[in-house]
VOVO-872771 format. One record per residue (C-alpha): residue number from 1; residue in three letters; y, z, x. Coordinates in steps of 0.05 Angstrom, whole numbers, plus 5000, padded with zeros to 4 digits. Example, Ala and Ser with C-alpha at 12.3 -4.5 7.8 and 13.67 -1.06 7.14 Angstrom:
2
{num: 1; residuo: ALA; Y: 4910; Z: 5156; X: 5246}
{num: 2; residuo: SER; Y: 4979; Z: 5143; X: 5273}
***
This chain:
289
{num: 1; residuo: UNK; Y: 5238; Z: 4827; X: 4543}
{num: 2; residuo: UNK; Y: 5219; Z: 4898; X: 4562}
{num: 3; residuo: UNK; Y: 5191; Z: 4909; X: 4491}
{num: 4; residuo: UNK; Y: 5145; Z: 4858; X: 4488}
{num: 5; residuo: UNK; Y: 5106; Z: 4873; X: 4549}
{num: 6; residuo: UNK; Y: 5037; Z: 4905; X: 4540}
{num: 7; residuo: UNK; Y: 5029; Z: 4982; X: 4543}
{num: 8; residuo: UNK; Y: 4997; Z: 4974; X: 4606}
{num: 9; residuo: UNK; Y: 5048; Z: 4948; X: 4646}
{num: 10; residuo: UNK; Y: 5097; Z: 4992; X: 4623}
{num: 11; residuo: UNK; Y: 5065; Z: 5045; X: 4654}
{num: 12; residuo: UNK; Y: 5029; Z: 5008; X: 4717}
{num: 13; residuo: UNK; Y: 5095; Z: 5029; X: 4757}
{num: 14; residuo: UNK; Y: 5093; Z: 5099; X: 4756}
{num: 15; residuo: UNK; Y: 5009; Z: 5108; X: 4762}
{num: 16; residuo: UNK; Y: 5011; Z: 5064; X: 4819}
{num: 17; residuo: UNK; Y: 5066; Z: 5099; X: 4853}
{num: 18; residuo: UNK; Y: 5033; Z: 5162; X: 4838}
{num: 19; residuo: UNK; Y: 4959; Z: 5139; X: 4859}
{num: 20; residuo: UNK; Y: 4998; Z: 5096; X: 4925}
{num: 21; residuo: UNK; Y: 5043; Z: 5156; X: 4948}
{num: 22; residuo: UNK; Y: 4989; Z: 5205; X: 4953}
{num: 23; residuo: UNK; Y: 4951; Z: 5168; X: 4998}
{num: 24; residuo: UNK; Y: 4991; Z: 5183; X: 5061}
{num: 25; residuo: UNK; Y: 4972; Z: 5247; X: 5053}
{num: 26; residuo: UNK; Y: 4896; Z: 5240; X: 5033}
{num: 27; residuo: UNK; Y: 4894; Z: 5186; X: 5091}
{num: 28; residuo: UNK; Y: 4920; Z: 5232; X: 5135}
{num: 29; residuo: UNK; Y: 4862; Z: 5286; X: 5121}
{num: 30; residuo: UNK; Y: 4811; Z: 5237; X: 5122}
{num: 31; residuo: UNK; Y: 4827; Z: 5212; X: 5194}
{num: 32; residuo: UNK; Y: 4820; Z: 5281; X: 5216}
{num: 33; residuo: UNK; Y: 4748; Z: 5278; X: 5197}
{num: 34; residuo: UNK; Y: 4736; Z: 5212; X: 5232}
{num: 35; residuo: UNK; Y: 4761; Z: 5152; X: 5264}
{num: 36; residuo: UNK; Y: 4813; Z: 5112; X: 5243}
{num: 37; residuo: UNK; Y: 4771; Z: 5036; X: 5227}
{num: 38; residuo: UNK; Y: 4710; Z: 5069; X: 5221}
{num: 39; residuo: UNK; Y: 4734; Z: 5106; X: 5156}
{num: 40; residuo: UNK; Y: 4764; Z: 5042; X: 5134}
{num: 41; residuo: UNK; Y: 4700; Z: 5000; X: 5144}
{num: 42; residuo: UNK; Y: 4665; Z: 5063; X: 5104}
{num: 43; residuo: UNK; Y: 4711; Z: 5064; X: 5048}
{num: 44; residuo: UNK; Y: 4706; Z: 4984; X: 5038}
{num: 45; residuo: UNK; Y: 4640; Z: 4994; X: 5048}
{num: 46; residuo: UNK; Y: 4638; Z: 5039; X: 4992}
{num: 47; residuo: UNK; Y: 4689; Z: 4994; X: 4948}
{num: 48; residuo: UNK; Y: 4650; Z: 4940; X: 4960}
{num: 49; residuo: UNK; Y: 4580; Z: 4969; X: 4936}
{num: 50; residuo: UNK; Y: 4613; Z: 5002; X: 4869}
{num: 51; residuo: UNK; Y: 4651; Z: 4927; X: 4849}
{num: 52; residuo: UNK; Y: 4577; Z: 4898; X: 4853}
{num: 53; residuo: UNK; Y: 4549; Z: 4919; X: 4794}
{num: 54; residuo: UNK; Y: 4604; Z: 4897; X: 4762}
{num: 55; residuo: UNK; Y: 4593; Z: 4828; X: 4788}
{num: 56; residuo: UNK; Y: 4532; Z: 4824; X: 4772}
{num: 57; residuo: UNK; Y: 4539; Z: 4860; X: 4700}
{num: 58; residuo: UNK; Y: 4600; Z: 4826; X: 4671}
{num: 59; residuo: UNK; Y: 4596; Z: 4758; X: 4703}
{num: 60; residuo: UNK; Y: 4666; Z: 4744; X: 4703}
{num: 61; residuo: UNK; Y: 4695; Z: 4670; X: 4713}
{num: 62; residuo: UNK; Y: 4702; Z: 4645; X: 4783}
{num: 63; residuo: UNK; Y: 4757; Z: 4603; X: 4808}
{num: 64; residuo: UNK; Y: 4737; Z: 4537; X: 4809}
{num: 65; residuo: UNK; Y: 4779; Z: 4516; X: 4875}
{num: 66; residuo: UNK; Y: 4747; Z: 4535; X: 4936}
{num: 67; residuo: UNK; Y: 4827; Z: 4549; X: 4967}
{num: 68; residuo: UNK; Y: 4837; Z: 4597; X: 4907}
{num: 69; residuo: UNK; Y: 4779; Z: 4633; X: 4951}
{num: 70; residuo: UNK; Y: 4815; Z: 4626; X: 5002}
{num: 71; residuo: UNK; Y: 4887; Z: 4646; X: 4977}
{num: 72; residuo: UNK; Y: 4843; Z: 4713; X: 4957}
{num: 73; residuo: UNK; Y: 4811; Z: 4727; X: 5028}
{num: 74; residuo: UNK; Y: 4882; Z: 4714; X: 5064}
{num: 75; residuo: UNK; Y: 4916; Z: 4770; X: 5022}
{num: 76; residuo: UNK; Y: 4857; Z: 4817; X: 5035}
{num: 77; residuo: UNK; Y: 4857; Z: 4807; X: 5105}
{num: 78; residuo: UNK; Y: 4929; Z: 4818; X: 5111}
{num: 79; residuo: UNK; Y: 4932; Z: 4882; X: 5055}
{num: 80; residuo: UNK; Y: 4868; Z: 4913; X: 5073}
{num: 81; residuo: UNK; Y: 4852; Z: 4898; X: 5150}
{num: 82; residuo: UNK; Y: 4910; Z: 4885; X: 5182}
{num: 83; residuo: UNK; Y: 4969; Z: 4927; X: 5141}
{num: 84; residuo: UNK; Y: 4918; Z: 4991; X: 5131}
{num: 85; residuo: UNK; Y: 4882; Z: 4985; X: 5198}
{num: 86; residuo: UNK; Y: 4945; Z: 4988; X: 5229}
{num: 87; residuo: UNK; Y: 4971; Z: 5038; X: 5189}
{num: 88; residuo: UNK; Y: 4909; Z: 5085; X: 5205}
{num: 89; residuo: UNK; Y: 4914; Z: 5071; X: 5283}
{num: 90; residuo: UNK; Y: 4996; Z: 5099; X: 5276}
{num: 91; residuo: UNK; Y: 4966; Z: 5163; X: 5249}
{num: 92; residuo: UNK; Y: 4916; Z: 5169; X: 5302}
{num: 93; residuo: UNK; Y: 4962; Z: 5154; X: 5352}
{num: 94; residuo: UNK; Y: 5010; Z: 5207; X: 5338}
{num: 95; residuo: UNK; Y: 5068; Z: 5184; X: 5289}
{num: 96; residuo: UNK; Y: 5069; Z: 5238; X: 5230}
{num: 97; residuo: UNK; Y: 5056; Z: 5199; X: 5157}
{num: 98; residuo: UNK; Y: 5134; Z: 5202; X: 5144}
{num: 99; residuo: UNK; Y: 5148; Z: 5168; X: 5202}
{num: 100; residuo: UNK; Y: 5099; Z: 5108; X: 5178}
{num: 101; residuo: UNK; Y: 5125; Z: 5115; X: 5115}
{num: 102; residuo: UNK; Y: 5200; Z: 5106; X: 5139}
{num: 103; residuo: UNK; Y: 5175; Z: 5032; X: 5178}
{num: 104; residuo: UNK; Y: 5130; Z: 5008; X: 5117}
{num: 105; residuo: UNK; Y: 5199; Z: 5022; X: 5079}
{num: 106; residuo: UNK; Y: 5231; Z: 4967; X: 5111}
{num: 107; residuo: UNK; Y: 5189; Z: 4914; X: 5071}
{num: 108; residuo: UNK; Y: 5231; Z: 4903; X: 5012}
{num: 109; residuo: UNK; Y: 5288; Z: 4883; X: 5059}
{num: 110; residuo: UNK; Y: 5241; Z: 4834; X: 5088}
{num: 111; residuo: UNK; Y: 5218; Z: 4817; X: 5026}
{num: 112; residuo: UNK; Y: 5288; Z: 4797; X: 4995}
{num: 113; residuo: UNK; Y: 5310; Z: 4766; X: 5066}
{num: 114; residuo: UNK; Y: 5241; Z: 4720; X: 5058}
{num: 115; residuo: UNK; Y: 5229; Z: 4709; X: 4982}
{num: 116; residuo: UNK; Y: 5287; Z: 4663; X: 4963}
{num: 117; residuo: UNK; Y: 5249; Z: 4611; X: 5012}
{num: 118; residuo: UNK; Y: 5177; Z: 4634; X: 5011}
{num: 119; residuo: UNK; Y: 5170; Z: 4638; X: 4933}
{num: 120; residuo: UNK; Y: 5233; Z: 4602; X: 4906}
{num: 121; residuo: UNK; Y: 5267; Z: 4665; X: 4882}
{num: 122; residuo: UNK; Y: 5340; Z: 4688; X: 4881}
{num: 123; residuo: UNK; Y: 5365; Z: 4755; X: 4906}
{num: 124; residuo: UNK; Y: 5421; Z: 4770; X: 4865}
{num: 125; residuo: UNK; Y: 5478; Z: 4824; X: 4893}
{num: 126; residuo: UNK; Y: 5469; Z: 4875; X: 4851}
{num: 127; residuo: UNK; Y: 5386; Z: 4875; X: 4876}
{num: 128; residuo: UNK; Y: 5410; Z: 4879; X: 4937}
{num: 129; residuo: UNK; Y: 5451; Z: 4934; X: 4923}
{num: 130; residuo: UNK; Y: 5385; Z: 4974; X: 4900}
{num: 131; residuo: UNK; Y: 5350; Z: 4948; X: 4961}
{num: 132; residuo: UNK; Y: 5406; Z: 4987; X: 5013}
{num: 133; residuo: UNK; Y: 5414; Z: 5044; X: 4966}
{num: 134; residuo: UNK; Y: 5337; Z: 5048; X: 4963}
{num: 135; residuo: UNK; Y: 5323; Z: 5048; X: 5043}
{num: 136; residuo: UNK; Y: 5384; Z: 5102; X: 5047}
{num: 137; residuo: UNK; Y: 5343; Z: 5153; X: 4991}
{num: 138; residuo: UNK; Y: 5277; Z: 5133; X: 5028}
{num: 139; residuo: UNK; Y: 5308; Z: 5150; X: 5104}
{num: 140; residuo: UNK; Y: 5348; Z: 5215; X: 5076}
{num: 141; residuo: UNK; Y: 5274; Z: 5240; X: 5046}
{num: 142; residuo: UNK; Y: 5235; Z: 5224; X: 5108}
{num: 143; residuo: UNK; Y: 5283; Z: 5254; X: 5161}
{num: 144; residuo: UNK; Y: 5304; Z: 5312; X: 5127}
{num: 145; residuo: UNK; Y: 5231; Z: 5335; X: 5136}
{num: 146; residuo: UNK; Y: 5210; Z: 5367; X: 5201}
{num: 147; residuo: UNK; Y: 5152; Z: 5344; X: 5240}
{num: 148; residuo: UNK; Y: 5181; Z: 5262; X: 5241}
{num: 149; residuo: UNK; Y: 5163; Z: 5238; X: 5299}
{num: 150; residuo: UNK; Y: 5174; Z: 5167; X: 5331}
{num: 151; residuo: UNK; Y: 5162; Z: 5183; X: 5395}
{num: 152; residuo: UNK; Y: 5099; Z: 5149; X: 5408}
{num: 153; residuo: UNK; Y: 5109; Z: 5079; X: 5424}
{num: 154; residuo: UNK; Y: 5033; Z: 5050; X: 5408}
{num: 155; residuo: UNK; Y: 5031; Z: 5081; X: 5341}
{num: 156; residuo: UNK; Y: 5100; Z: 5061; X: 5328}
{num: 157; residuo: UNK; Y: 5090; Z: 4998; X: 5346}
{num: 158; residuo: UNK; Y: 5020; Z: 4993; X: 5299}
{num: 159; residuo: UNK; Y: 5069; Z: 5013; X: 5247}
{num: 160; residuo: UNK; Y: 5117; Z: 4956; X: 5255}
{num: 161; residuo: UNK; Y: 5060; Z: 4908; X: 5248}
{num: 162; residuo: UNK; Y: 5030; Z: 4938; X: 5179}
{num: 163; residuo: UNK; Y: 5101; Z: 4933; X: 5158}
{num: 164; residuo: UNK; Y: 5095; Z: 4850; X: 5170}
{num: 165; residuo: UNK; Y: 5032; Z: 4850; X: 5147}
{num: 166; residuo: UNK; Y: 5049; Z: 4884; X: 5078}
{num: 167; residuo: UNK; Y: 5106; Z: 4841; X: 5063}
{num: 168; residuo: UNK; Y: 5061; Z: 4773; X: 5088}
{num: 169; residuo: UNK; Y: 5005; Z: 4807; X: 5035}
{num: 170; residuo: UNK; Y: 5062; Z: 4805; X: 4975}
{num: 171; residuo: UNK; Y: 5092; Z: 4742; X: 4992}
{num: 172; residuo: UNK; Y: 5020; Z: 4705; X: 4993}
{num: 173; residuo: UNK; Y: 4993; Z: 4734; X: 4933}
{num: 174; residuo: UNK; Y: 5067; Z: 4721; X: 4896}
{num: 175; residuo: UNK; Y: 5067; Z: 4635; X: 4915}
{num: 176; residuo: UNK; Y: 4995; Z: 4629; X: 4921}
{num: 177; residuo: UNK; Y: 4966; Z: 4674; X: 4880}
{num: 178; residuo: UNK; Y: 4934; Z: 4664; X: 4804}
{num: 179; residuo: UNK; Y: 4913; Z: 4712; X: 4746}
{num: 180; residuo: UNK; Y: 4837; Z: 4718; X: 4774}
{num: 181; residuo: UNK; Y: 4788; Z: 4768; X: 4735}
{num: 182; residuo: UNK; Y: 4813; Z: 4831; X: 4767}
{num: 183; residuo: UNK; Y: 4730; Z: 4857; X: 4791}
{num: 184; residuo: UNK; Y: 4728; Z: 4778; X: 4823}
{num: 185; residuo: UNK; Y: 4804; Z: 4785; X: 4856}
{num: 186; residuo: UNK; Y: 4782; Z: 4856; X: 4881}
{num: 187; residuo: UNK; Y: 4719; Z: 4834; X: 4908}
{num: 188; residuo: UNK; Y: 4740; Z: 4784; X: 4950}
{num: 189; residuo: UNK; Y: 4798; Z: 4815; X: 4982}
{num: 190; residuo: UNK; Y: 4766; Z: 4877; X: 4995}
{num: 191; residuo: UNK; Y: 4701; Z: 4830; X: 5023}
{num: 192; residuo: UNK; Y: 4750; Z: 4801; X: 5081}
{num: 193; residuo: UNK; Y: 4777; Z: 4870; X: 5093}
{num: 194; residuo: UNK; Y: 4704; Z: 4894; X: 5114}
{num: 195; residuo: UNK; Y: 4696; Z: 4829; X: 5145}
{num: 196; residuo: UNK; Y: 4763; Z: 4844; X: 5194}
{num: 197; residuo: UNK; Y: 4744; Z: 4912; X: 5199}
{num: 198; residuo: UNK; Y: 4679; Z: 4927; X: 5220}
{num: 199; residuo: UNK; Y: 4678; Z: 4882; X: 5275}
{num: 200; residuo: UNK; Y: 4734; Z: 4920; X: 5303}
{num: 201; residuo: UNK; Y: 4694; Z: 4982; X: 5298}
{num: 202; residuo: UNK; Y: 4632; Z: 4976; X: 5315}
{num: 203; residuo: UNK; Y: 4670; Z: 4952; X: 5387}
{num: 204; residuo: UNK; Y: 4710; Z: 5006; X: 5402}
{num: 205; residuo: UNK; Y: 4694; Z: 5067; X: 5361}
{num: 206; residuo: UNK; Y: 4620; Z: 5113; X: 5348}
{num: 207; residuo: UNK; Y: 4617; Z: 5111; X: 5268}
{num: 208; residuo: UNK; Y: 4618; Z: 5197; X: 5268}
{num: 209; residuo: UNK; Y: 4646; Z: 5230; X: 5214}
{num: 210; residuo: UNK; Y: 4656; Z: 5299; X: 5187}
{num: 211; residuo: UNK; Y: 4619; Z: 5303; X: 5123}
{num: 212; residuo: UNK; Y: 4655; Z: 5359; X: 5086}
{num: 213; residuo: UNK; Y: 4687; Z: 5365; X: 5026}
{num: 214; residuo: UNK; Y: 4760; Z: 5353; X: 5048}
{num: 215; residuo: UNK; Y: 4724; Z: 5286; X: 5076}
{num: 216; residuo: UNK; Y: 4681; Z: 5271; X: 5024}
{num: 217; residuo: UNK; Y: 4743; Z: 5282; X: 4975}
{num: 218; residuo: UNK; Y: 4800; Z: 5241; X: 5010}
{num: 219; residuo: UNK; Y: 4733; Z: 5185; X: 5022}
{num: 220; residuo: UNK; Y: 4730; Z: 5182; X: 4946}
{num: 221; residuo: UNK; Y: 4809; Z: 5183; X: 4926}
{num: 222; residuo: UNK; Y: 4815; Z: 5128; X: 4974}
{num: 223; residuo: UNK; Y: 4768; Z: 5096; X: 4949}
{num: 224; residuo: UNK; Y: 4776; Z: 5099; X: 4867}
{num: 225; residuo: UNK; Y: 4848; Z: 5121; X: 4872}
{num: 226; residuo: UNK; Y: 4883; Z: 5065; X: 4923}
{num: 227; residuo: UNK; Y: 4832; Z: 5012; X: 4931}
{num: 228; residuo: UNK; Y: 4806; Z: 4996; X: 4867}
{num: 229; residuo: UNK; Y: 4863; Z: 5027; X: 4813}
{num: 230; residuo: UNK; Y: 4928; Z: 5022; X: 4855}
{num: 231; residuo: UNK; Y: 4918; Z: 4948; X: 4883}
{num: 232; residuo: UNK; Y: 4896; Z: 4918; X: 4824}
{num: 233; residuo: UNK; Y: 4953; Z: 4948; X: 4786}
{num: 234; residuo: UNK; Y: 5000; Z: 4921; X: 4847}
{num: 235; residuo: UNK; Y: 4964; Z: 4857; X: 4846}
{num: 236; residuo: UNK; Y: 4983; Z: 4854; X: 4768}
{num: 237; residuo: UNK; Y: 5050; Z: 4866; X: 4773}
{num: 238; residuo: UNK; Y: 5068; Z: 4823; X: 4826}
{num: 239; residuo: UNK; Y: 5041; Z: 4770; X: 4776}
{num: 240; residuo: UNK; Y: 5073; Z: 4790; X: 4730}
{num: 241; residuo: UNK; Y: 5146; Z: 4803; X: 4750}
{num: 242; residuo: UNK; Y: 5190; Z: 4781; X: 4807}
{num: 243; residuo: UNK; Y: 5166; Z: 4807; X: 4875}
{num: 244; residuo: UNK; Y: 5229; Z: 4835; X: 4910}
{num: 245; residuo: UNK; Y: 5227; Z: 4884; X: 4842}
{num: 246; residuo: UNK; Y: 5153; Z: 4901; X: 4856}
{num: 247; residuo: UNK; Y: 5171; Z: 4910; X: 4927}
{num: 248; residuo: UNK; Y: 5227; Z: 4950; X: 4909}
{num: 249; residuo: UNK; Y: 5178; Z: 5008; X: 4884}
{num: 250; residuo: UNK; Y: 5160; Z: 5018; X: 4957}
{num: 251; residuo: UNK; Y: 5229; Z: 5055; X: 4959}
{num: 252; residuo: UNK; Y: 5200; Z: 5107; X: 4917}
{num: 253; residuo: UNK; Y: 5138; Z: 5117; X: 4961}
{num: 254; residuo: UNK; Y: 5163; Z: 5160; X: 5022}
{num: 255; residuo: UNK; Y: 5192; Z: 5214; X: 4975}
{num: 256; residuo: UNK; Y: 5129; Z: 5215; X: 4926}
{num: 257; residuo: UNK; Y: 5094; Z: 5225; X: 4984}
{num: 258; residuo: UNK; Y: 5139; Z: 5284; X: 5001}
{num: 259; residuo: UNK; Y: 5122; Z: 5312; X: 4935}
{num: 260; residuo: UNK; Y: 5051; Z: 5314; X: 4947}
{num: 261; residuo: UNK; Y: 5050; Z: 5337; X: 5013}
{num: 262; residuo: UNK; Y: 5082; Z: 5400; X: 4988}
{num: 263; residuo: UNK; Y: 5018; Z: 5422; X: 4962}
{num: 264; residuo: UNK; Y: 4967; Z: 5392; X: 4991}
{num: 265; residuo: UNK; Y: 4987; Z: 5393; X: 5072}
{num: 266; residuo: UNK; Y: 5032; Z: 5450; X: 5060}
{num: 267; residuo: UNK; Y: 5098; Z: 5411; X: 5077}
{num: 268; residuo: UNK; Y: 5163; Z: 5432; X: 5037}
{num: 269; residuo: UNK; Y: 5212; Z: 5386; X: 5019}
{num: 270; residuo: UNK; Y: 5276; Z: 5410; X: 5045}
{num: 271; residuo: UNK; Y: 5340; Z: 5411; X: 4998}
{num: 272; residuo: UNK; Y: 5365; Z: 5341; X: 5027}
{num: 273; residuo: UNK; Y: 5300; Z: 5306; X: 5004}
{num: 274; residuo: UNK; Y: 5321; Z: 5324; X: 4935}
{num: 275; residuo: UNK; Y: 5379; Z: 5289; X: 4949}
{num: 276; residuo: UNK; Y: 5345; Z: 5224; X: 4978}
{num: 277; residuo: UNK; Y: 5300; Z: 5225; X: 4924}
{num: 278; residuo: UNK; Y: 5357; Z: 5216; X: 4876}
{num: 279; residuo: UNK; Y: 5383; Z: 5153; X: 4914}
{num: 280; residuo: UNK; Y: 5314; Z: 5123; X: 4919}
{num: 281; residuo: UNK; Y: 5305; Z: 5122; X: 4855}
{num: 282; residuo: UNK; Y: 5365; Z: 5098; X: 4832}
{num: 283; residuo: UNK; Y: 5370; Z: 5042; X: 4877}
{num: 284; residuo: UNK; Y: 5297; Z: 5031; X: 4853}
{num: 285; residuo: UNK; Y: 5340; Z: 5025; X: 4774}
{num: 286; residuo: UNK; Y: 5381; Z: 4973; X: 4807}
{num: 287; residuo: UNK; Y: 5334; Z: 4936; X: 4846}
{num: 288; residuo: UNK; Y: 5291; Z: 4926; X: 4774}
{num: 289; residuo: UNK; Y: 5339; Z: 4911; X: 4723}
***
């Protein structure tokens, strides 16, 4: 029951949604001030050298089965190279944050459609009643603000693929997935998404940045804020609850994200936002009973 969960857990939800959301927009100033993979290799770069210590300091147990590795570097390649390398490459290519936001929104459909034979879970009706009522809030937020645009094909189709590759992420870590020491888990899966990512770089972009402080700022929020706070709180609660009700936070994303944009990129939430933000969230309430 609700009241026996830790304190913790009870409040994971709404500091990861808050930490998650505000990345669009922080992502969004950063790859002004660079290129798209080459800020992602610097910022796992930069995860990777402050988990280290850690490592080295605490010593924390090791799995013991060399596919429990494994399990590990397949969800960071799919969270952290594929799903946020894509992502990055949309921006660059043109499509505005909501319009990523609106695609990536899509995964909790594909996550209910999959679950019940990826993971052995059951969709019940009234979940995916919070599902459909959650995408409707989501898409009323994002297209009742101006500047959506899906009019550029590459980026949209970059999109589409982080979308896949965010629900393959959840689906792994929920069947495969065990209750690793969180500095070990993080490690590893941010490891294989500097391993995916640099490559790709070093290939086809220069490594320049912009080192100001609206870099230097959205370089260190990324990196605290999303990588190392937000995923291992996702991570946590994907272990510990059913996934399509993890997933179904996502719903809330778009119109956080509208929230922050207000102040930070200047972007006002029109009147119908407020309206789709009240059917997010309670198809969110539905989707998590």
């Amino acid at each position: 029951m609700t009241a026996h969960k830790p304190l913790w857990l009870l409040a994971a939800p709404v500091i990861f949604l808050l930490l998650w959301s505000g990345g669009f927009s922080v992502a969004k100033l950063g790859i002004s001030h660079a290129e798209p993979l080459s800020f992602l290799s610097l910022r796992y770069a930069c995860v990777c050298a402050l988990l280290a210590p850690f490592v080295i300091i605490l010593r924390p147990p090791l799995p013991q089965k060399p596919m429990d590795w494994v399990h590990m570097a397949i969800v960071g390649f799919l969270i952290q190279t594929i799903y946020f390398g894509l992502s990055y490459i949309s921006f660059k290519a043109g499509v505005s944050a909501g319009g990523v936001a609106i695609i990536v929104c899509l995964q909790p459909i594909l996550v209910g459609l999959i679950a019940p034979r990826f993971t052995g879970e059951t969709v019940s009706l009234m979940r995916w009643l919070g599902l459909a009522l959650g995408m409707a809030g989501a898409a009323t937020v994002i297209m009742s603000r101006s500047g959506v645009e899906l009019q550029h094909p590459l980026g949209v189709a970059a999109a589409v693929g982080a979308l896949f590759a965010i629900t393959a992420g959840t689906l792994w870590e929920k069947r495969f997935g065990k209750s690793h020491h969180p500095v070990v888990s993080n490690a590893v899966q941010y490891l294989a998404g500097l391993a995916g990512v640099l490559p790709l770089a070093m290939i086809f972009e220069t490594f320049q940045f912009t080192w100001n402080l609206p870099f230097l700022g959205a370089l260190a929020y990324l990196v605290i804020g999303n990588s190392l706070v937000a995923m291992s709180l996702l991570l946590a609660m994907i272990r510990a609850g059913e996934v399509s009700r993890v997933s179904s936070l996502f719903y809330l994303v778009p119109p956080i994200s509208a929230l922050i944009a207000w102040p930070l990129l200047g972007e006002a939430m029109p009147p119908l936002g407020w309206v789709g933000f009240a059917l997010a969230a309670a198809g969110v309430m539905l989707a998590r009973r």
